[in-house]
C-alpha positions as YAML, in Angstrom:
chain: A
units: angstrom
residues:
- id: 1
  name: UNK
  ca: [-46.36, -90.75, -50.59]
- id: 2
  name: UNK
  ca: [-43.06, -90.53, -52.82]
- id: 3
  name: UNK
  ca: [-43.03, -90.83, -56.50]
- id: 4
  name: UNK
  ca: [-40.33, -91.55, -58.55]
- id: 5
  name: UNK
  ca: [-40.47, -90.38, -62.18]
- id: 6
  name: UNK
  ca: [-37.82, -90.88, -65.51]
- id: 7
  name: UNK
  ca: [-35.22, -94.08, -66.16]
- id: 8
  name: UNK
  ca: [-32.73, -95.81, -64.38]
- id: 9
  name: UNK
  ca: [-28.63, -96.10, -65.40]
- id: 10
  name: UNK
  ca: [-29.96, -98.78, -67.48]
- id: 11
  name: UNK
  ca: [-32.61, -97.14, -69.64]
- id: 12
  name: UNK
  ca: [-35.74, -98.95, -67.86]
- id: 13
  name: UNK
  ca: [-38.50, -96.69, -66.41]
- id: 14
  name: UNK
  ca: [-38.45, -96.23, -62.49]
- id: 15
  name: UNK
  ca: [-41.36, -97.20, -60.28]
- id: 16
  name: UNK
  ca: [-43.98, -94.58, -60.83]
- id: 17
  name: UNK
  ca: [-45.23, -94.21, -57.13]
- id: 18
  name: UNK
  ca: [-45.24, -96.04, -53.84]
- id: 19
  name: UNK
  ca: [-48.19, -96.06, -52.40]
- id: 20
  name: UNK
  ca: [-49.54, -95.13, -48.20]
- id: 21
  name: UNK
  ca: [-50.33, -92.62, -46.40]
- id: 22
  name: UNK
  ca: [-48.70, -90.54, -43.68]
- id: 23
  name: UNK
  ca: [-51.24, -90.13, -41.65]
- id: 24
  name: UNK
  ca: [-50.20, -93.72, -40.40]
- id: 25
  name: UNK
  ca: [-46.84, -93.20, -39.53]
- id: 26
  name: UNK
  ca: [-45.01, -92.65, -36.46]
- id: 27
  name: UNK
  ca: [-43.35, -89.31, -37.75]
- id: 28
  name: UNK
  ca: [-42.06, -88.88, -33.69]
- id: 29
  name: UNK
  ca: [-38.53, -87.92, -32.51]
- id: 30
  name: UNK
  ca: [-38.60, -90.49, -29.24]
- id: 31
  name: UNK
  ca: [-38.71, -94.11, -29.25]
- id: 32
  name: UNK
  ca: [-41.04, -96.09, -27.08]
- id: 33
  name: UNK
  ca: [-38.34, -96.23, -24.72]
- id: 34
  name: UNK
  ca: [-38.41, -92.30, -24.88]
- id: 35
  name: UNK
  ca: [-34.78, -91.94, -26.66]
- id: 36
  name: UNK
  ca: [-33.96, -89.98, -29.36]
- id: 37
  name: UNK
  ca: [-34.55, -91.89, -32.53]
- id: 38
  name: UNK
  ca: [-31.74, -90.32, -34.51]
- id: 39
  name: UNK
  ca: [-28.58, -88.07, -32.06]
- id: 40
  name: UNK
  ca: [-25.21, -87.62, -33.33]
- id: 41
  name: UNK
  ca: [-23.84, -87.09, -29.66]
- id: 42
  name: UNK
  ca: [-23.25, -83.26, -30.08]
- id: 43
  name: UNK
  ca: [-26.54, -82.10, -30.37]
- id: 44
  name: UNK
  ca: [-27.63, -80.64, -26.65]
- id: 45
  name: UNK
  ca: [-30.59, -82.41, -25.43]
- id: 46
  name: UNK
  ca: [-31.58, -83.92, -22.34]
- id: 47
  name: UNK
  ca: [-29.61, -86.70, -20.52]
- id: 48
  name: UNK
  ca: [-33.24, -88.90, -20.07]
- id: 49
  name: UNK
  ca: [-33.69, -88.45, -23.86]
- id: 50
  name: UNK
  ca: [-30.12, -89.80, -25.28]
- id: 51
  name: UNK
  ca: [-29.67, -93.34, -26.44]
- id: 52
  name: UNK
  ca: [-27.77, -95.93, -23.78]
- id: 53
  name: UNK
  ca: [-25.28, -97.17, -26.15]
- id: 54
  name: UNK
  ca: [-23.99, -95.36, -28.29]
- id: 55
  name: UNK
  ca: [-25.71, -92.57, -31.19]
- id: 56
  name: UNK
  ca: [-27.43, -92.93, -33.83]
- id: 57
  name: UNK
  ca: [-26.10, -90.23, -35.87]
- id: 58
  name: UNK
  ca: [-27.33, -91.25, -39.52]
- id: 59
  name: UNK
  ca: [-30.45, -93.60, -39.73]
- id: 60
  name: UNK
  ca: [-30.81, -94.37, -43.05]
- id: 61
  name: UNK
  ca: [-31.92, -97.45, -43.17]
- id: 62
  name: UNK
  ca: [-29.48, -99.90, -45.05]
- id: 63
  name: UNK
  ca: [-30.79, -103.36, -45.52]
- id: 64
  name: UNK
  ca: [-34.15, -104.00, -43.34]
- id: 65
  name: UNK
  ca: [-34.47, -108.20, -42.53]
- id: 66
  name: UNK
  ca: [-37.76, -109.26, -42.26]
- id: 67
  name: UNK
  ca: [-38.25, -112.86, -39.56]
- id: 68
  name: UNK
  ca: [-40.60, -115.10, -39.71]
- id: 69
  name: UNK
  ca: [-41.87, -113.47, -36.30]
- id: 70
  name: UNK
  ca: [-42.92, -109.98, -38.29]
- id: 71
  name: UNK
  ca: [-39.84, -108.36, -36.94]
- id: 72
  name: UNK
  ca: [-37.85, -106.44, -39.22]
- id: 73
  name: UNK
  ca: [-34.51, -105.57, -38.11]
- id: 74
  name: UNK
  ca: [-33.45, -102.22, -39.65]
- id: 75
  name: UNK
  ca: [-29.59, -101.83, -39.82]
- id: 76
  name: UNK
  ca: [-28.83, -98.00, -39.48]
- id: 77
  name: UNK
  ca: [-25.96, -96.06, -42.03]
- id: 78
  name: UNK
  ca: [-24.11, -94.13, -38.68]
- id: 79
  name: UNK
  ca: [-24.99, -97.50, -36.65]
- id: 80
  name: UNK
  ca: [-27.40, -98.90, -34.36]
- id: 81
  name: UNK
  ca: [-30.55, -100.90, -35.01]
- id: 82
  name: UNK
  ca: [-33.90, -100.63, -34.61]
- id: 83
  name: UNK
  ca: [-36.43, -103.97, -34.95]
- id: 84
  name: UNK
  ca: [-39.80, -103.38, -35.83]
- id: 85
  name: UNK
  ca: [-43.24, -104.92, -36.00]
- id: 86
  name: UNK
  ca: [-44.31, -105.65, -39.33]
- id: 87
  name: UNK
  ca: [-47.59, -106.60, -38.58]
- id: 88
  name: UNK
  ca: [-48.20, -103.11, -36.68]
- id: 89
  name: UNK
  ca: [-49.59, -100.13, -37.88]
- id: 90
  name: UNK
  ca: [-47.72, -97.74, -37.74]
- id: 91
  name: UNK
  ca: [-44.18, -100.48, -37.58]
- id: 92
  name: UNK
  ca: [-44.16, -100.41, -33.73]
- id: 93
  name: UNK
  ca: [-40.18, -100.27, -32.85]
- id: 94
  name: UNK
  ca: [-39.59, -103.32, -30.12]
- id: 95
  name: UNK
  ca: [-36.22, -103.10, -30.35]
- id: 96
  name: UNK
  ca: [-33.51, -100.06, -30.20]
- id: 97
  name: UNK
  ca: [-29.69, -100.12, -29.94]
- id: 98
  name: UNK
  ca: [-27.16, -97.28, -30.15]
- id: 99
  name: UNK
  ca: [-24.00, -97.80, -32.63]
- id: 100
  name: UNK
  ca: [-21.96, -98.89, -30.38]
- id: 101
  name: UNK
  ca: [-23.96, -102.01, -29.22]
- id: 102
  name: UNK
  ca: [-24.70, -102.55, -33.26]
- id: 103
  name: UNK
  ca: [-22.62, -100.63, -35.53]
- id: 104
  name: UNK
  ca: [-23.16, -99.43, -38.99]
- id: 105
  name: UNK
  ca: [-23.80, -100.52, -42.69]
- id: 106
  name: UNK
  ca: [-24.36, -103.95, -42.00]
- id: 107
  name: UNK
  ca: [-26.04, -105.24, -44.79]
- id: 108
  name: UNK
  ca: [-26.80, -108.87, -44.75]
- id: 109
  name: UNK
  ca: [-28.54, -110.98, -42.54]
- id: 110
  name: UNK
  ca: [-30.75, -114.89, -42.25]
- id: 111
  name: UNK
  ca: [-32.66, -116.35, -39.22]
- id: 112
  name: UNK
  ca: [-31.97, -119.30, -37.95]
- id: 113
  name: UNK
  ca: [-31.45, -121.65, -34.89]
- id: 114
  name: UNK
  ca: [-34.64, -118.96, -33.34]
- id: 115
  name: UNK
  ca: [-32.10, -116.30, -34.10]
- id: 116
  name: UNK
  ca: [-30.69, -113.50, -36.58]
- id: 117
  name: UNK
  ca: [-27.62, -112.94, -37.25]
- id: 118
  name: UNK
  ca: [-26.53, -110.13, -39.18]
- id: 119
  name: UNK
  ca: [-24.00, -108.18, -40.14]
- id: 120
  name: UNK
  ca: [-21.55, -104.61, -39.55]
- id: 121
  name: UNK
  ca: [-19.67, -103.35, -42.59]
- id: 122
  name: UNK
  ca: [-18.49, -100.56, -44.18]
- id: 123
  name: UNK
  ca: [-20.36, -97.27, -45.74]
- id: 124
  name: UNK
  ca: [-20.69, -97.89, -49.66]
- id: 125
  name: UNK
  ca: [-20.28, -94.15, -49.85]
- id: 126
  name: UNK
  ca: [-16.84, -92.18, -49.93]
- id: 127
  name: UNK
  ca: [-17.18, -91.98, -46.59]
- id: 128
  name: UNK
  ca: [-16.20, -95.70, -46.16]
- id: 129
  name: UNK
  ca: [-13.39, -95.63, -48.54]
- id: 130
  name: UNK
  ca: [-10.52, -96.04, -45.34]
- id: 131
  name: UNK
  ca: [-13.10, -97.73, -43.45]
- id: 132
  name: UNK
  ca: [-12.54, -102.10, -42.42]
- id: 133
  name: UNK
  ca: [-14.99, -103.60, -40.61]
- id: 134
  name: UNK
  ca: [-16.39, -107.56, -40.94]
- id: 135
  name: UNK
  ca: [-18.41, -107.98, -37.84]
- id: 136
  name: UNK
  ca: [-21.36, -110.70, -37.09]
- id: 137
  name: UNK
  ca: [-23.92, -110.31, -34.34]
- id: 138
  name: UNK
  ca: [-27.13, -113.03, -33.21]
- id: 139
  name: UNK
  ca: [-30.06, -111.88, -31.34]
- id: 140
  name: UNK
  ca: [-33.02, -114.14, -30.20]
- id: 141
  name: UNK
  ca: [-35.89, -113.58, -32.51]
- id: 142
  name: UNK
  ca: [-38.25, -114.94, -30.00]
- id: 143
  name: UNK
  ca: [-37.26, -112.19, -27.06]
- id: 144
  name: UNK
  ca: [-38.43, -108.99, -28.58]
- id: 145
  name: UNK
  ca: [-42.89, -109.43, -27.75]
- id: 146
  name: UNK
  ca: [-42.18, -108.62, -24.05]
- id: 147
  name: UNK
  ca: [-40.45, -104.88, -25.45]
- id: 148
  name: UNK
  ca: [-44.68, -104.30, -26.96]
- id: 149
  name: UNK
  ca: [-45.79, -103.44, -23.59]
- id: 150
  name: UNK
  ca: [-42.51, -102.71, -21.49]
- id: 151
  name: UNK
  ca: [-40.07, -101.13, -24.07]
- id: 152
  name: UNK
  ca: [-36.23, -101.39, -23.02]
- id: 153
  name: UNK
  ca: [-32.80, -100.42, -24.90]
- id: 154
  name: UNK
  ca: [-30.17, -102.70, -26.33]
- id: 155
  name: UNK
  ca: [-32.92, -105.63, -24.90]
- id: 156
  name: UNK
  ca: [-32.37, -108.55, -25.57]
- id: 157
  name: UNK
  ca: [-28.50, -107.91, -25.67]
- id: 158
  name: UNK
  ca: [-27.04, -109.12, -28.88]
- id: 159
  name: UNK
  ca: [-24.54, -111.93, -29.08]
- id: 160
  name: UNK
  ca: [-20.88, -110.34, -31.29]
- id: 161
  name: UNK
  ca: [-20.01, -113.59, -32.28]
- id: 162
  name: UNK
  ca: [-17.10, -112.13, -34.45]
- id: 163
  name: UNK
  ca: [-15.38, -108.86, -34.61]
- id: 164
  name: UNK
  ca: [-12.32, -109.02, -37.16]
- id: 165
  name: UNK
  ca: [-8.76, -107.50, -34.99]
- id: 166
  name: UNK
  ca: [-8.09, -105.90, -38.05]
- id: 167
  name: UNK
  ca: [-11.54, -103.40, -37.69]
- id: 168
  name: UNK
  ca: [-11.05, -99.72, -37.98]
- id: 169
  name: UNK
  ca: [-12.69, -98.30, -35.27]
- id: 170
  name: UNK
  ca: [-15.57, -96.22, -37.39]
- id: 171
  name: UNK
  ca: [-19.08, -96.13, -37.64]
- id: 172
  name: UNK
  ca: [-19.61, -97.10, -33.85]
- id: 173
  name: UNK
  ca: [-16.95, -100.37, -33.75]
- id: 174
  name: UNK
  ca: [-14.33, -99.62, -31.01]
- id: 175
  name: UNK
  ca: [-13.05, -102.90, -30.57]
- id: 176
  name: UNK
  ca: [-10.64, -102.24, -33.28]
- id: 177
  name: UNK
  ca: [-6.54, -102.61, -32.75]
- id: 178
  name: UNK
  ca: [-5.03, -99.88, -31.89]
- id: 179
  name: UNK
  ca: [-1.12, -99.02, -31.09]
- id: 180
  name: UNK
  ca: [0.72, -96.00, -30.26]
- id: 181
  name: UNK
  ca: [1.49, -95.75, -34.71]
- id: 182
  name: UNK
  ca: [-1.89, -95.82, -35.64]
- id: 183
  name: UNK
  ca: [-5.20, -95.20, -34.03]
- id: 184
  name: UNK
  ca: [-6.79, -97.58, -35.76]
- id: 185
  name: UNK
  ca: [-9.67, -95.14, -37.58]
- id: 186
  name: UNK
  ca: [-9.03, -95.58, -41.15]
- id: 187
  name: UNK
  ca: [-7.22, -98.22, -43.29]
- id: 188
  name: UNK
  ca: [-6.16, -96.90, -46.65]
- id: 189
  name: UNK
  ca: [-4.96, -99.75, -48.52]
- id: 190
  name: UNK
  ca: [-7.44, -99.21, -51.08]
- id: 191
  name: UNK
  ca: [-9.94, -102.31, -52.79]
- id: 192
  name: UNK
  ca: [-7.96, -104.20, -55.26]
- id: 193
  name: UNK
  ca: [-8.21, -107.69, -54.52]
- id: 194
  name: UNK
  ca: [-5.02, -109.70, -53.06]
- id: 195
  name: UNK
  ca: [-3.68, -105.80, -52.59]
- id: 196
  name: UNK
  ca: [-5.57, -104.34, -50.00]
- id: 197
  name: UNK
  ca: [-6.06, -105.06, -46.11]
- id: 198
  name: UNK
  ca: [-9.82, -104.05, -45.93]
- id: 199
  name: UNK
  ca: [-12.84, -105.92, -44.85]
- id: 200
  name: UNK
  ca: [-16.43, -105.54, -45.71]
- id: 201
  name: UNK
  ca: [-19.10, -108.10, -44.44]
- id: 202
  name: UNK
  ca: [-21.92, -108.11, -46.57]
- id: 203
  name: UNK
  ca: [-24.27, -110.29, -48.11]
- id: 204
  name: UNK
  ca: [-25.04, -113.82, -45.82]
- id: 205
  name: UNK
  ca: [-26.98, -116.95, -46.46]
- id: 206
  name: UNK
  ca: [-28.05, -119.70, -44.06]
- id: 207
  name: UNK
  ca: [-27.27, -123.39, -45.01]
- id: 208
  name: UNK
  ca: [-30.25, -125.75, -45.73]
- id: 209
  name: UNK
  ca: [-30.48, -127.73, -42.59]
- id: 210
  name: UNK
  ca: [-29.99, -124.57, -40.51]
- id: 211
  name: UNK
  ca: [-26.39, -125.23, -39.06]
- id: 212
  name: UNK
  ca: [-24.23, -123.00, -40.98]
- id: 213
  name: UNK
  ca: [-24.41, -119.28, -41.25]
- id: 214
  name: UNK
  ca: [-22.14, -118.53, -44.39]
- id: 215
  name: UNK
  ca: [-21.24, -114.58, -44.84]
- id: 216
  name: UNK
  ca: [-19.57, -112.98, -47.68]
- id: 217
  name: UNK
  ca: [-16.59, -110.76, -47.14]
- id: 218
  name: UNK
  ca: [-17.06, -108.41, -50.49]
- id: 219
  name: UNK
  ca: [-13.38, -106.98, -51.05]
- id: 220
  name: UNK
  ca: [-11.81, -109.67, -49.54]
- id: 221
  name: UNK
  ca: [-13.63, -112.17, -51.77]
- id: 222
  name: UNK
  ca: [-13.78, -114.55, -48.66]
- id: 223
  name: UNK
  ca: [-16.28, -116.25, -47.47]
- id: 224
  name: UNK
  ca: [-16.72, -116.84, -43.71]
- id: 225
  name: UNK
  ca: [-18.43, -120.10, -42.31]
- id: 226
  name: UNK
  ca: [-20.05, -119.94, -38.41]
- id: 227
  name: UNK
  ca: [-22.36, -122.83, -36.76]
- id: 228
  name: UNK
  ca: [-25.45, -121.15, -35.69]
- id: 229
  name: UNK
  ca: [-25.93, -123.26, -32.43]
- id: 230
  name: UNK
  ca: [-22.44, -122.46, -31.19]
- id: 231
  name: UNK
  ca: [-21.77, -119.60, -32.83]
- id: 232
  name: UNK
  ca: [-17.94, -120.58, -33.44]
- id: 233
  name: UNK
  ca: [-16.54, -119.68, -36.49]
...
């Protein structure tokens, strides 16, 4: 497959190789659901072949969050999400959202209550440098087998428990404020602690009894507390 050769920023040798084969994979352009895997909305193509939801207009994969069900749910840099089966070979997708069901660089994400919740945030490139965003969605773990045999879009619907007012409205979020002084796309208060206005979410961890869904806001150096049966903050 891909080998990676010389040292890292720290003077320790990279991994050599990474083993597989791509005769395995699912190199395809549709989903099962017959969408477009990756669209950035301007390309022409057929209306039977573009994502319900949203694009998916840069799908590298950020931070992929394995459940104990073998699903893996596959947060997208440009937004949207896919789930796949682990245990499938080639990863069959059972689960497909467009970036403005799920939006992008969410990083961060722990099961519990039967459900994951995970995270939207901001792109760690320079990209994301006037971009706010501290979102949490849930989805039922336990929903996605019936999408093997009968795949459907943005199915099972995901639960936004919290969207931050303050959101710019990149990346896919739109729920963002917006007023007739600013449009609400980019915040430009820069990163300095106690200084700027931004919001990342990133990073979470689940509490040991399974009540508490704790995710870390990593400019703001916040951390924000939700109950993972009532999904209140």
């Amino acid at each position: 497959a891909t080998a990676f050769y010389g040292s890292n920023a720290f003077g320790n040798p990279l991994i050599g190789s990474v083993g597989g084969s791509y005769a395995d994979a699912d190199t395809g352009n549709l989903t099962p659901a017959g969408k477009r895997k990756e669209w950035d909305c301007s390309e022409s193509i057929d209306d039977d072949k573009k994502p319900l939801g949203g694009c998916r207009p840069n799908n590298v994969p950020i931070c992929p969050i394995p459940s104990t069900k073998n699903n893996a749910y596959v947060t997208l840099g440009g937004g949207g999400l896919f789930v796949v089966k682990l245990d499938e070979t080639p990863m069959l997708i059972v689960g497909e959202y467009g970036n403005r069901i799920v939006s992008g660089a969410g990083c961060g994400g722990v099961e519990a209550q039967g459900s994951m919740f995970f995270n939207g945030g901001v792109s760690a490139s320079s990209a994301g440098a006037t971009q706010s965003t501290f979102i949490l969605y849930a989805l039922d773990d336990s929903k996605f087998d019936a999408n093997v045999n009968d795949p459907k879009e943005n199915t099972p619907f995901p639960s936004q428990i919290f969207n931050d007012e303050t959101n710019t409205n990149t990346i896919g979020n739109f729920y963002g404020k917006v007023t007739s002084d600013d449009p609400g796309n980019s915040n430009d208060s820069g990163q300095l602690p106690n200084q700027t206005t931004r919001r990342d979410s990133h990073g979470a961890a689940v509490t040991l009894d399974g009540k508490y869904i704790h995710v870390v806001d990593r400019i703001q150096n916040v951390v924000e507390v939700f109950d993972a049966i009532t999904e209140e903050r």
